[in-house]
N, C-alpha and C positions, 0 to 999 in steps of 0.2 A: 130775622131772629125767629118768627113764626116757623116759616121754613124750616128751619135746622131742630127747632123740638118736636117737629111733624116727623120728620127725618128720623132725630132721636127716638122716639116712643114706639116708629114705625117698627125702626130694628130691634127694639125689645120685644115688642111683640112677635116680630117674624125669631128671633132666638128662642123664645119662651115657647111659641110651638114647635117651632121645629127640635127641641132638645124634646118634648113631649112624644110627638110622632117618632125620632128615635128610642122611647121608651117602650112605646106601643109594637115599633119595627124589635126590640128587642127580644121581649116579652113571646111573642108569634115565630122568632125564628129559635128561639128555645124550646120553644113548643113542640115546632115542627121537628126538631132537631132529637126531643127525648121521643115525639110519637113515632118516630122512622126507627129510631134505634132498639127501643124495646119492644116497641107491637110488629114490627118489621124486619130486626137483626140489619138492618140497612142504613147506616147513619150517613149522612151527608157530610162529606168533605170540609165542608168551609164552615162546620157545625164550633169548632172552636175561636175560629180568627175572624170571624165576620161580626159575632157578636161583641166578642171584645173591640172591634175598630169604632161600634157603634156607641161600646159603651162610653169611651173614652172620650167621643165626639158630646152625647148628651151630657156626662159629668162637666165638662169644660163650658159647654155652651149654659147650661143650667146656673154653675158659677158665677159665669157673667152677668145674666138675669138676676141672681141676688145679691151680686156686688154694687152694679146697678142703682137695685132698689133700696140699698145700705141693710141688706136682711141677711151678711154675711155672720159668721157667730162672732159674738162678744162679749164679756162679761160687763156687766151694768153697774151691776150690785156697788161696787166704791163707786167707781168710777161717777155716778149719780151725787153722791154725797159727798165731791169734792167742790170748792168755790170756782166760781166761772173758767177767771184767769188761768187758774192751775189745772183746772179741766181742760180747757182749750190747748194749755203746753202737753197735757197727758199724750191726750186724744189726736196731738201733731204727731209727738212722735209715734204714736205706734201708726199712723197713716205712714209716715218716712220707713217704718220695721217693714210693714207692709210692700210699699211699691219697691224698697231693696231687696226684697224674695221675690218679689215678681220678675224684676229686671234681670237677678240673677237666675231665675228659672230658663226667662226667654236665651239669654246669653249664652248659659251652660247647653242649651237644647239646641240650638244653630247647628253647633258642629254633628250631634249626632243625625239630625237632619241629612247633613251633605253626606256623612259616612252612610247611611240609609236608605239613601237616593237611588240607589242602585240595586237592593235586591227587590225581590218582590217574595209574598207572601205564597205560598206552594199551594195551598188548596183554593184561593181567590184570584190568585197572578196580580194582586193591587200590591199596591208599593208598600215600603213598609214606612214609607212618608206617611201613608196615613192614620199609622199607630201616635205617630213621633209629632206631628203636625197641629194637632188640638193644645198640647201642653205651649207651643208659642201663641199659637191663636189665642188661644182663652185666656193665657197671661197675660197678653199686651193688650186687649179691651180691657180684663180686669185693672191694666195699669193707670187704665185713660179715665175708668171710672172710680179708682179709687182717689186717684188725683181731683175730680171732682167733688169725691166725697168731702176732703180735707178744704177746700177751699170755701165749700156751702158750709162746713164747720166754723169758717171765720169769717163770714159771713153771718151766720149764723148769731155767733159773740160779739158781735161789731152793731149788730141791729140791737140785742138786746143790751148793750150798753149806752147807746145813744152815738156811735160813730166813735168811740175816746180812744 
């Protein structure tokens, strides 16, 4: 069990930077990309689709990391000021709203995947899998962690009622 939250905390942190050093890779290739262009008339080819691959990559992986850490948005405000029980039924369902947008996110994206699979992007030669790739990746972690959130929620009600 040690193991596996060594495991777990590991890949958050290896997400958590690596969606960062995709920020910082963004940031630089913008950079590079406005200084070529206007101080130079010379803008670099893969100045629009490279960035966006990477965006897509950090948005998704970043998600993850605060689905993760339950630091996705929420509203509190009732939701705080209801009684336990009804809390816990609240706070089910919208984990259930949740992981059925995730599922159908991954589901619906499959197929564009395969249809995608085959071209590639003109000024990188990368696939255009790697546009389309992050939105299943980062949904199906998000799916594992949001299911974990809802279960540490009744867990949660279970400890503070006394097991009932």
């Amino acid at each position: 069990m040690k193991t596996l939250q060594l495991l777990d905390e590991w890949f958050e942190r290896a997400l958590f930077y690596l969606s960062g050093l995709l920020l910082m890779v963004i940031a630089l290739a913008v950079f590079y990309a406005v200084t070529m262009r206007y101080a130079f008339n010379e803008p670099p080819l893969w100045a629009d689709e490279a960035p966006r691959a990477f965006f897509l990559w950090m948005t998704y992986l970043g998600i993850v990391v605060a689905t993760k850490r339950g630091q996705n948005i929420r509203v509190t405000h009732f939701i705080d000021k209801v009684a336990p029980y009804p809390r816990l039924i609240l706070e089910t369902f919208m984990h259930i709203l949740v992981l059925i947008m995730l599922a159908a996110l991954v589901w619906y994206n499959i197929p564009i995947l395969e249809l995608q699979s085959g071209g590639s992007m003109l000024s990188t030669g990368w696939s255009f899998v790697w546009l389309y790739a992050p939105v299943s990746i980062g949904c199906a972690l998000m799916f594992i962690y949001q299911a974990r959130l809802m279960i540490r929620s009744w867990a949660a009600y279970h400890r503070s009622t006394g097991g009932e």
